[in-house]
N, C-alpha and C positions, 0 to 999 in steps of 0.2 A: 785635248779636252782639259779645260781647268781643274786644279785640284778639287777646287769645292764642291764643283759639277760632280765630279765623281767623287767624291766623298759621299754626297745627299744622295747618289744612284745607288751607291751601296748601302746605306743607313735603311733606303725604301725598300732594297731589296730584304734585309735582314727585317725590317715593318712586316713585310708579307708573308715571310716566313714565318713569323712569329705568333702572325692572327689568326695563320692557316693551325698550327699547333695551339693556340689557345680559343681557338672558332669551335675545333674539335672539343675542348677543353667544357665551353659555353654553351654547348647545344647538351653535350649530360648535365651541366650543371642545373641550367636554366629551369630545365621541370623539376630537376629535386629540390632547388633549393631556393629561387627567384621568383616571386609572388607579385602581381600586376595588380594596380588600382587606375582606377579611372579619375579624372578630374577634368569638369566643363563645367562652362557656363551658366547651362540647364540643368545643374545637378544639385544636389542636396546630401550637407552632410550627414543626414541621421539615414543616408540609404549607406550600404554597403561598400561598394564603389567599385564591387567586381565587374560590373556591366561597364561596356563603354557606352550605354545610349542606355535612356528608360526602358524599363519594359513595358508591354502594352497596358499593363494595369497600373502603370506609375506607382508600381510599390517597391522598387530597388531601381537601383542604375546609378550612375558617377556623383561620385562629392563634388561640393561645389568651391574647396578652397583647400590651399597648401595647409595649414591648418587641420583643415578637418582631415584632410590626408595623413598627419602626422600621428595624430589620434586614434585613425584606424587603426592605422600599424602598430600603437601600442594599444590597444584591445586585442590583435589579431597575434601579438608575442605574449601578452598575461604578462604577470609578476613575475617572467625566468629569465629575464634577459642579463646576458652574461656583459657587463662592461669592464673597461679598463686594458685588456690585452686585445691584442690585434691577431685573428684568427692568420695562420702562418701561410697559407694559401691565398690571402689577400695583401699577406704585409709588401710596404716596397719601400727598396733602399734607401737610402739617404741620397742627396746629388751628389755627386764627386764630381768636384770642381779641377780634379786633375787629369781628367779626360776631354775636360770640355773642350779642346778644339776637335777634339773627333764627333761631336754631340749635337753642338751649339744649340740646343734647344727644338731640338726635331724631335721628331714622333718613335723614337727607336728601340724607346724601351719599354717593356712590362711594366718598368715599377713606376713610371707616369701614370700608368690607373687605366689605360686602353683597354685592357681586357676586361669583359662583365663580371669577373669573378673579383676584380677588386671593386667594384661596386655595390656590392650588398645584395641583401636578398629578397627586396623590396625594389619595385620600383613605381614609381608613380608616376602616370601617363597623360600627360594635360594637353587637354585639347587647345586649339586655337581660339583667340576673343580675348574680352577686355574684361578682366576681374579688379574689382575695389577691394580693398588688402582694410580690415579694420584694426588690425592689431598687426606688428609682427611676429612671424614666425620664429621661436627659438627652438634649437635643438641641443638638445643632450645630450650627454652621453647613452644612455639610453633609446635616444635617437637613431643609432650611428647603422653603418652599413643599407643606405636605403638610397636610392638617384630618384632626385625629380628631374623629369624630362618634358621637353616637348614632344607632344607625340609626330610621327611622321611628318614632313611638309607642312607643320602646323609652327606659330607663329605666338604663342600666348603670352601676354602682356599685364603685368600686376601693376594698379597705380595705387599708389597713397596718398592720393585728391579726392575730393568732390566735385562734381560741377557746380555749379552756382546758377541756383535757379529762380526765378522769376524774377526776370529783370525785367527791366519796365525803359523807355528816353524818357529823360528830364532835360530837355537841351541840348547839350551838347554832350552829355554825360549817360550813361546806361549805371543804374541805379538797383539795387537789392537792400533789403533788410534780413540778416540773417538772425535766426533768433538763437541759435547756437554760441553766435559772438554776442549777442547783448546779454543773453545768461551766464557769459563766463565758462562756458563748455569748449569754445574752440576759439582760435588765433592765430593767423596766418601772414606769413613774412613774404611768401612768394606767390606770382599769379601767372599761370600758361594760356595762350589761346591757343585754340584749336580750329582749324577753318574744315567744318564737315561736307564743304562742296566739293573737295577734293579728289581727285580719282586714287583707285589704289596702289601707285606708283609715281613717285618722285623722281622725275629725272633733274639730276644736278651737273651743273659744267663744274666742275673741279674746286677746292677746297679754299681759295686763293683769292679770290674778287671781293672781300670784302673792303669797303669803301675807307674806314676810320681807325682800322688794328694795322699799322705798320704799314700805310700808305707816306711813301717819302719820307719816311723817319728818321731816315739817313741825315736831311738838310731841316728836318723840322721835330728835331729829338726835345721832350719835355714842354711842348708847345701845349697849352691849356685848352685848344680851340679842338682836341680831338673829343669824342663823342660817350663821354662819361665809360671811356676804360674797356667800352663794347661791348655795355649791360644790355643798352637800348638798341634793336634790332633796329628802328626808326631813324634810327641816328646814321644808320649804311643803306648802300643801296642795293646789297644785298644781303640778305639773311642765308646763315649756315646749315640752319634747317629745312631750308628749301621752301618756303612762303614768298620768298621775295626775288628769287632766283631770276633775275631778269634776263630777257635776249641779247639786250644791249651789251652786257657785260660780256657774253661771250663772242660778240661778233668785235667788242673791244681787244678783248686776246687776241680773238687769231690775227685781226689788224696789226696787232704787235709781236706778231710771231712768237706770242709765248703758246708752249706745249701743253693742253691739259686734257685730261681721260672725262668722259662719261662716266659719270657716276649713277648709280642706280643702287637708294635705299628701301626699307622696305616703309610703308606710310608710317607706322608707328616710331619709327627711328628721326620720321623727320617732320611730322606736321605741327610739334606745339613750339610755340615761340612765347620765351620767357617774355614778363611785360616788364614793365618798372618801375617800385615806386613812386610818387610822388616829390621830385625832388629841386633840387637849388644848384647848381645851375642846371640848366635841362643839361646843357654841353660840357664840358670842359669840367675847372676846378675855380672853386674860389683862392684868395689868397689871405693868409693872416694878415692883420696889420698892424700888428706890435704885438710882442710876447711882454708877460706880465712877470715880474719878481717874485720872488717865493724864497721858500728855506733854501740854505746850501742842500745841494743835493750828494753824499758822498760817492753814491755809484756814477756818476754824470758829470759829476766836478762843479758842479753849474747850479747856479740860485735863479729859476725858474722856475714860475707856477707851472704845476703840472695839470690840473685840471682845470682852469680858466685862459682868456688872451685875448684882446681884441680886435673885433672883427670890423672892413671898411663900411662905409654908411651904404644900408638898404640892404648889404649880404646875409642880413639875420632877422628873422621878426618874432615881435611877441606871440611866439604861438598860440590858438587856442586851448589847444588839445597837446602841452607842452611836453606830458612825459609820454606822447610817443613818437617825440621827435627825435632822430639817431644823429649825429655827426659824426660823419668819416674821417679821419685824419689821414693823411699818405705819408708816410717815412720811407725810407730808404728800399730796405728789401722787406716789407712791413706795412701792413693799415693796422688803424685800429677804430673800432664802433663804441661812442661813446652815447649812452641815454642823456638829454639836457637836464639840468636842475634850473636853471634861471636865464634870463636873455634880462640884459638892460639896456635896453635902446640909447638912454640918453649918455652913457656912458661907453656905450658899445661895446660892452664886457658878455660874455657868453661861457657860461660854468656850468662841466658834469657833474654828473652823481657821484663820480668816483676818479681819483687823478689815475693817469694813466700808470701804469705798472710797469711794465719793462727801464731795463738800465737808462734809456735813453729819455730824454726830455722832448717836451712838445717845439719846435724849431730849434732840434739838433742840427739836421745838417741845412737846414738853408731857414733861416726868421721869419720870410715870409710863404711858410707854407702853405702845402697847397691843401684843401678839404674840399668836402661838399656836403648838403642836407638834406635828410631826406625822410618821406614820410609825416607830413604835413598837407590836409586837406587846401591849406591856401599855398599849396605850391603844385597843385592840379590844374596845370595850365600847355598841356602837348598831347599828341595824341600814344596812345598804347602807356599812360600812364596812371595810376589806380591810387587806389587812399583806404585804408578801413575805419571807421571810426569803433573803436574799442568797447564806449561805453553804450552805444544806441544799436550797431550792430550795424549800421549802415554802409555800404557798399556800394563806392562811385568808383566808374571807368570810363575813360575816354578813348572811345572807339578808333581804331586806326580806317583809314579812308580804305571803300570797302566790304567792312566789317560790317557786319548785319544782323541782328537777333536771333534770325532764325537760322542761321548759317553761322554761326559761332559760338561755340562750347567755350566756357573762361574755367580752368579747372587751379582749384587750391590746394593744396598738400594740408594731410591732416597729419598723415605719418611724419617722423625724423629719421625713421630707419625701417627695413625691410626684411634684412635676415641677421639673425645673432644667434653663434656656433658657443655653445654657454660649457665650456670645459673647464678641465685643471689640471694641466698639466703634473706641477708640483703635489698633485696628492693620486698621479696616476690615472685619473679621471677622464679620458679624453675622447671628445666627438671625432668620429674616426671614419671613413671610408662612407662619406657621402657625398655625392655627385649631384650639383644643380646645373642643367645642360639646356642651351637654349632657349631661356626664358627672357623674359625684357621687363627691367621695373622702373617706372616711369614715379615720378613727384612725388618730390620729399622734402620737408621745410629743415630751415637751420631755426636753433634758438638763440635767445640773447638772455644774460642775466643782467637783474638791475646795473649793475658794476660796470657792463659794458662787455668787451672782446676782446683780448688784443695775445699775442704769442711773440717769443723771443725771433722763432724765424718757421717759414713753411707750411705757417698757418697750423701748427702742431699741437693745438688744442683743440681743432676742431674735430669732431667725431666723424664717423663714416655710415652709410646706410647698408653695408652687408659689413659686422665686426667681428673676428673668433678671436676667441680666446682656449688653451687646449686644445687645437684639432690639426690632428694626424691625418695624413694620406687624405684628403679633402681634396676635391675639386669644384673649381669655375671655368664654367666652360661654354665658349659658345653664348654669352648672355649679352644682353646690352644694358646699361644704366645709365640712364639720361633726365636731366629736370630735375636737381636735386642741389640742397642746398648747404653739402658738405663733400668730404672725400666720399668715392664709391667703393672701397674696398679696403680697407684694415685686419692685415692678421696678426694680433697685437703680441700675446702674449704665450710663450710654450705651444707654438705652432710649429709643425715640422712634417716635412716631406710633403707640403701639400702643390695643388698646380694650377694656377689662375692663365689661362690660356682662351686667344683668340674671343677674346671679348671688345665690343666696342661700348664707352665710356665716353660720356660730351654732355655738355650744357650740364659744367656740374660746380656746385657752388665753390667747393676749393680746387682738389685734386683728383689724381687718379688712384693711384695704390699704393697700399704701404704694408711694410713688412718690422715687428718691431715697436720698441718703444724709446724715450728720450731720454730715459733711466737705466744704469745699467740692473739687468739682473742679476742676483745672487745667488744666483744657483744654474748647472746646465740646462736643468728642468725646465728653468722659466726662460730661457734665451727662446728664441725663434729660427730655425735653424732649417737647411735643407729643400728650400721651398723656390718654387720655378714659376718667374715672371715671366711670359713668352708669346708672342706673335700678335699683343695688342694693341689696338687702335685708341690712342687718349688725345681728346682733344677738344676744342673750347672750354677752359676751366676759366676757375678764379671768378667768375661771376658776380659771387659775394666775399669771398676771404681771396683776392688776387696772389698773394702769397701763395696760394696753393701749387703745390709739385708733380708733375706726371709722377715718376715712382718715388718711394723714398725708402730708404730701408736703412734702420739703426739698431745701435743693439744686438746685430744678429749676425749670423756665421751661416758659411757654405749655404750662399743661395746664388739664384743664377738669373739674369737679367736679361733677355734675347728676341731678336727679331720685332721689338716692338715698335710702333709708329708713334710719336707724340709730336704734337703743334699746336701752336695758337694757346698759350696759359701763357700771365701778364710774370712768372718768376720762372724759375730753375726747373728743366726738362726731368731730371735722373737728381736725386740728394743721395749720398751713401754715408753712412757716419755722423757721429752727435758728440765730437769733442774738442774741445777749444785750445787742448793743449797734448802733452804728452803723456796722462795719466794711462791706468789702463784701462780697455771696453773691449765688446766683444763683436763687434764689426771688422771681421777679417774673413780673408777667402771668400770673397764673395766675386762672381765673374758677370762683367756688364760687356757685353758682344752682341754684335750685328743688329746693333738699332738705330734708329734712323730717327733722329729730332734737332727739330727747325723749326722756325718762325715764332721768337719765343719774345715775350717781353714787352714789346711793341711800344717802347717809351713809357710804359705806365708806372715801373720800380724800376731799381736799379740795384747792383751789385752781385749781379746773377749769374749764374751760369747752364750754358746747354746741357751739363754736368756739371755737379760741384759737389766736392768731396769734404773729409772734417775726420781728424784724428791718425793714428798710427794704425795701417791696416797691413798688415802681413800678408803675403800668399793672393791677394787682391789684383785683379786684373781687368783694362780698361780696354778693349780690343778689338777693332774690325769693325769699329761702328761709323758712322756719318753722320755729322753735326754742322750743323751752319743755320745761319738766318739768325744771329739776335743783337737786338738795340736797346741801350735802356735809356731810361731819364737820366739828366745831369746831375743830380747830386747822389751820390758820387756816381761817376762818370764812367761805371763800369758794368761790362758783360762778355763773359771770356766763353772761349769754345769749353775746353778740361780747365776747370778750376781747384785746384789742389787747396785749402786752404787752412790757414792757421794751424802749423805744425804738423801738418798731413804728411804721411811717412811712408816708405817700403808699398808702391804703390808701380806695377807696371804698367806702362802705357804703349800699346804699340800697333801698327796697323790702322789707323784711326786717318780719315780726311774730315781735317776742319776749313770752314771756310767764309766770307760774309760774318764777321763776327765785329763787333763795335772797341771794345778795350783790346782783344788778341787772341790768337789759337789756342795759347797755354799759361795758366798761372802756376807756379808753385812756389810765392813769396811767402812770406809769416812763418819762418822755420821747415819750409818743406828740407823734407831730409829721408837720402837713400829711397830714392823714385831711380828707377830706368825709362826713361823716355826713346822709344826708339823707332823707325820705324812709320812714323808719322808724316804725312803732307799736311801744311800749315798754309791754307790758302789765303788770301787777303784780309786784311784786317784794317780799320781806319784810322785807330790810332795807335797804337802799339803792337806786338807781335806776338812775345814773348819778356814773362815777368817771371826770372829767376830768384832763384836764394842760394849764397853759397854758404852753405853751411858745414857745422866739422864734421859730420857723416855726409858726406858729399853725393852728389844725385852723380846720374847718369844722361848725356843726352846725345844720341847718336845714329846717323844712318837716316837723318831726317831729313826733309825738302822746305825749306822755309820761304815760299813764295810770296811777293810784297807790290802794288803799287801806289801805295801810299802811307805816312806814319814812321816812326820806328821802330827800330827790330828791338832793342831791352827798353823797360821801364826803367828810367835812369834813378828810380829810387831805391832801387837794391844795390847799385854801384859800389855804395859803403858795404857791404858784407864781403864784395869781392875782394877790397882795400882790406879788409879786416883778417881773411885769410893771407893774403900776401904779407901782409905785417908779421904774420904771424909764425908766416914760414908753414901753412898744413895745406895741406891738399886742394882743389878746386873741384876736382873729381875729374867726371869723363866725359868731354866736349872735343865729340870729334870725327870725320867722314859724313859731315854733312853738307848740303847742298844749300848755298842762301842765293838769294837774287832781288834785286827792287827793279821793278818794269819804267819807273821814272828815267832813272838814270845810275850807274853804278857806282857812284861817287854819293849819293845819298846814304847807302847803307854804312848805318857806324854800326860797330860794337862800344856800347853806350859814348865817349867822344873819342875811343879809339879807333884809327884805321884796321884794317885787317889784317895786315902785318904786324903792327903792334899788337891786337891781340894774341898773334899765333907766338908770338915772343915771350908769353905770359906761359906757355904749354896746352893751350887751347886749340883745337881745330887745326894743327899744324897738319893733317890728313883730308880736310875738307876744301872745300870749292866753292868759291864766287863766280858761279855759272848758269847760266838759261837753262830750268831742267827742263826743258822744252816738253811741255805737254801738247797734247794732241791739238785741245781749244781749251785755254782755262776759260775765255769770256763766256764761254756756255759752260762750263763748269766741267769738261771733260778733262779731267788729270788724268787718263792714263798719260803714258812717256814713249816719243818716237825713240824709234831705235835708236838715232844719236844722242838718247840724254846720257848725259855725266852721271847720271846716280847712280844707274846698276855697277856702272864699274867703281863706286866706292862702299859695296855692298849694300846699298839699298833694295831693298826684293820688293817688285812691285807686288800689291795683296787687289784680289778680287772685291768690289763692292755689289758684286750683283747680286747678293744670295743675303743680303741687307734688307732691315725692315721687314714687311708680313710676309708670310706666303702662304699659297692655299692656290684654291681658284681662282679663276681670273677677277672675278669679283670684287671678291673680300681683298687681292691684292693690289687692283687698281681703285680701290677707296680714295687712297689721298694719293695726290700729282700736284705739285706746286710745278710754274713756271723757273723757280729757282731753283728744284730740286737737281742733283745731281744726273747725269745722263748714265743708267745702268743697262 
């Protein structure tokens, strides 16, 4: 039996033990100390909430909202509530990131919050159905120790929309006047359908068939004719929410003998399908057509206007309705949303409100950039695309073929956010020991300010619709967040020991989750420390801010990263770290293990990674996870599996299969320094391999498998640091017992224009091997190693990836199956 197998038989076993002793524990505590309320549909907040059902003279029975739930509970404590310490029978340790290979994010221990006694003494019991959220929910510290729940087999869903009601055809168009937007009471960025003829169950063929995200991107990378970035469901021919779910598509897999599961969601998880703006070009991007002159710029080097340029004839028009027209810009690893101030046709000059703010200039890396527009009633010309007009309140949509009046819900976000954990760490103050379990919150807008949008990198200005700040031993658990038009979970600031687990996260305007902030703190108080990312599902992001990141975590110490599923976001899978150089911060010891992220990027940014790192991180470890599938655009012309970058330091890497990746398996050029890399399978890559740095604290690289059929093995732009130490007469480091191969031919593989001999003359790899590490099938992506590969006997220890990515039941484990994905 595998070690891991039997590691996790023992972990369940010590689970069981443990619930059996704390079951005991829960069932005295439960009556003396654990208080039930009710919350449904049918209920009302001014009743009591102790009934789960009205009573027959509807004079008490269940609240009708998380809200009014919260309120109970401070009526039903008075003015005695004790904050700020954490009652010692609830408290749970911090993560030790020095056991986490015996751990990895499983269910093992009490101080993850399993037991009801870390839960509070409050719980709130929400029935199943659809609640309209009119405010969000904050909690206190005063709040603290209480779990909202779903109750039993129940499924309850909070949206921060409205439907949009009394539409009327006008043509081709379905049409409303809202008098909320013509009073300046509401304004809405985002628009979902919903199709009510649906049964209560979605069956979807597998996560992978969508028609315009990373079809042939390999031979058609940066190509403009792809489908506005995979805003518009319309634009594929199938939809990820399951509307569009055609047979075709799957009777096209199995024809191609790719592998994919049944999936089965629950309706709420998949029937609204985002629409989209009104916009320029319906497809693709437009292109600049000259950049304009401006001041020198000293951060840029460069005397370009930053907020004008112009654009080729007919790509722009005089707007009506001009200040609510947005332009997109696409940079690098980076958009930015610009509000127009002026369009002059006869000059063809098109200027914002405000120049764009970040170091870089408007056609940094390539002049004729690429943009689009959008939100403009005269660029209402495709179907499932919408317009509002601001000042009359008018509301035009163009129905997708189908769509029918009475049979289609059009739901708009009124909220931006859903839940906010309102603590303080630094004055003691903190929300603490409350559990929100099994809920699902659906639609939620982003905002734009006059000035426009735009972040250094990862979309790291945009908010999130569940944010704490202050809170201890918290959990997320079990929720879904979908339809929103920011990150879905931010634990910003003096957060610690909390645990975001087994949640699924999609259709969401930037990212998935973030731990942290881009500042360092100045105190331990205010760091975020100790907090367990594990077993979740993130995927379809970047929607609106493509930049956005499945996890990101900065700033912050001893947290743990595991078993999580992430795909399909247009930048970087995992971000760790927020510094450019070698100063100090406090992103250290944090362990990223057994997650599984793929299919990233899909030509739409560039410079990304399935991981990408930033700063000096001590005690940090990258381990046992599975990465593969990403392509970016051509300028610049990169997307690595582990991206180590700019001066990113003391960082191990080992255990890890990368593979399918566009620039290489591993970067750690821009000063990487004292990394161990060891231990890794570096599967194909299409243009390079591996981008080192030899620098005077010299890395490690060893006991690795560098598999190739195409490209080469170094980035010949680091060559000079190698020349730089040899001049110098210092060290190289430790390059050595590793395995390289090119399937071309073995005469293709240089070490950058040296032979391999030549290299080992250097003191390199004099221990390693130019050998076939014969895996089992690499073309179906099976690297285990027959018994005659060369690597074990140069101490490569083959590592388990089966116990990678979710687990659970069969269900929630077979969620996502790519045809690429690896065979476990």
């Amino acid at each position: 039996m595998r070690r891991s197998r039997r590691l996790r038989d023992s972990i369940l076993v010590l689970s069981s033990a443990m619930a059996v002793f704390w079951g005991s524990r829960v069932v005295q505590a439960d009556a003396a100390e654990r208080q039930v309320l009710h919350v449904s549909p049918g209920g009302d907040d001014g009743w009591s909430g102790r009934l789960e059902r009205p009573n027959e003279g509807r004079t008490d029975g269940p609240l009708a909202s998380l809200i009014g739930a919260r309120d109970a509970v401070r009526r039903a404590r008075g003015g005695n509530r004790v904050t700020g310490a954490s009652p010692t029978i609830r408290g749970r340790e911090a993560v030790d990131t020095s056991d986490a290979p015996e751990t990895h994010g499983l269910e093992a221990r009490a101080t993850q919050g399993r037991d009801a006694l870390a839960t509070g003494d409050f719980v709130v019991r929400i029935q199943g159905g659809e609640y309209r959220m009119a405010e969000p929910l904050v909690l206190e510290p005063r709040d603290s120790d209480v779990t909202y729940e779903a109750a039993p087999g129940q499924r309850p869903a909070f949206s921060g929309g409205r439907v949009i009601k009394d539409l009327r055809q006008n043509g081709l168009l379905w049409e409303a006047v809202i008098p909320q937007v013509r009073e300046g009471r509401w304004y809405f960025r985002q628009l979902f359908a919903d199709g009510l003829d649906m049964v209560n169950m979605v069956e979807m063929h597998g996560l992978e068939a969508r028609a315009t995200r990373g079809q042939d991107v390999p031979d058609t990378r940066g190509q403009d004719a792809r489908a506005t970035q995979g805003r518009d469901a319309l634009a594929t021919d199938y939809d990820i929410h399951g509307l569009e779910a055609r047979a075709t598509r799957w009777q096209d897999a199995v024809a191609t003998g790719d592998e994919r599961r049944h999936t089965t969601y629950d309706i709420r998880a998949a029937h609204s399908v985002r629409r989209t703006r009104a916009r320029s070009p319906n497809d693709g991007y437009h292109r600049i057509a000259e950049l304009l002159p401006g001041p020198m710029d000293e951060r840029a080097k460069r005397a370009t206007d930053r907020s004008r340029f112009r654009f080729a004839e007919g790509d722009i028009k005089p707007f009506e309705r001009l200040g609510d027209v947005n332009l997109i810009l696409m940079h690098s690893w980076e958009t930015s949303i610009h509000p127009l101030k002026s369009v002059d046709v006869q000059e063809r000059i098109v200027e914002f409100t405000a120049p764009l703010k970040e170091w870089w200039t408007i056609g940094w890396w390539e002049e004729k950039q690429r943009y689009y527009v959008e939100n403009a009633r005269e660029l209402l010309d495709a179907p499932g695309e919408w317009y509002l007009n601001r000042e009359t309140g008018l509301f035009s949509y163009y129905p997708v073929p189908g769509e029918t009046l009475d049979k289609t819900r059009l739901v708009a976000p009124v909220l931006t956010e859903f839940v906010r954990f309102k603590g303080d760490a630094e004055r003691n103050a903190f929300v603490e020991n409350i559990t929100i379990k099994g809920l699902a919150f659906h639609h939620a807008d982003w905002e734009l300010s006059p000035a426009g949008n735009s972040s250094t990198q990862a979309a790291v200005e945009v908010p999130a619709v569940i944010s704490a700040d202050g809170a201890r031993n918290c959990v997320i658990d079990g929720c879904e967040i979908a339809h929103i038009g920011g990150y879905a979970i931010w634990f910003r600031r003096g957060c610690k020991n909390n645990r975001i687990q087994r949640n699924r996260l999609y259709d969401l305007g930037a990212g998935g989750i973030r731990i942290g902030m881009d500042r360092m703190p100045d105190s331990d108080a205010a760091e975020s420390s100790g907090n367990l990312i594990d077993n979740n599902h993130i995927f379809d992001g970047g929607r609106v801010y493509p930049a956005g990141v499945g996890i990101w975590i900065a700033q912050a110490s001893h947290n743990r990263i595991s078993h999580n599923d992430i795909h399909d976001l247009f930048y970087t899978g995992i971000s760790v770290g927020w510094n450019w150089d070698d100063t100090p911060n406090r992103t250290h010891h944090n362990v990223i293990e057994f997650n599984h992220v793929h299919d990233l990027v899909h030509g739409e940014l560039s410079d990304a990674g399935l991981i990408y790192c930033l700063g000096v991180s001590p005690g940090s470890v990258i381990r046992n996870n599975v990465f593969h599938d990403i392509t970016s655009y051509t300028q610049p012309d990169f997307s690595w599996g582990i991206y180590l970058d700019a001066t990113c330091g003391q960082y191990t890497v080992e255990n890890n299969l990368v593979y399918n990746t566009r620039a290489g398996g591993i970067m750690f050029n821009n000063g990487g320094h004292e990394h161990v890399i060891r231990n890794n399978i570096f599967g194909p890559a299409q243009t390079n391999q591996i981008w080192p740095y030899f620098e005077k604290r010299p890395n490690t690289f060893s006991h690795n498998i560098v598999f190739m059929s195409e490209g080469n093995l170094l980035v010949g732009h680091s060559e000079n640091t190698l020349n730089e130490r040899l001049k110098e007469g210092q060290s190289l480091g430790v390059w050595d017992r590793n395995v390289y191969w090119h399937t071309a031919q073995k005469d293709r593989l240089r070490f950058y224009n040296r032979t391999f001999a030549e290299w080992q003359s250097l003191g390199l790899d004099r221990n390693s091997r130019v050998a076939d590490p014969m895996f089992v099938d690499a073309a179906r992506h099976d690297y285990r190693l027959r018994d005659a590969s060369p690597a074990p006997r140069l101490g490569f220890k083959p590592f388990d990836i089966s116990e990678v990515g979710l687990y659970g039941d069969v269900q929630w484990v077979g969620e996502c199956s790519h045809g690429r994905c690896v065979k476990r």
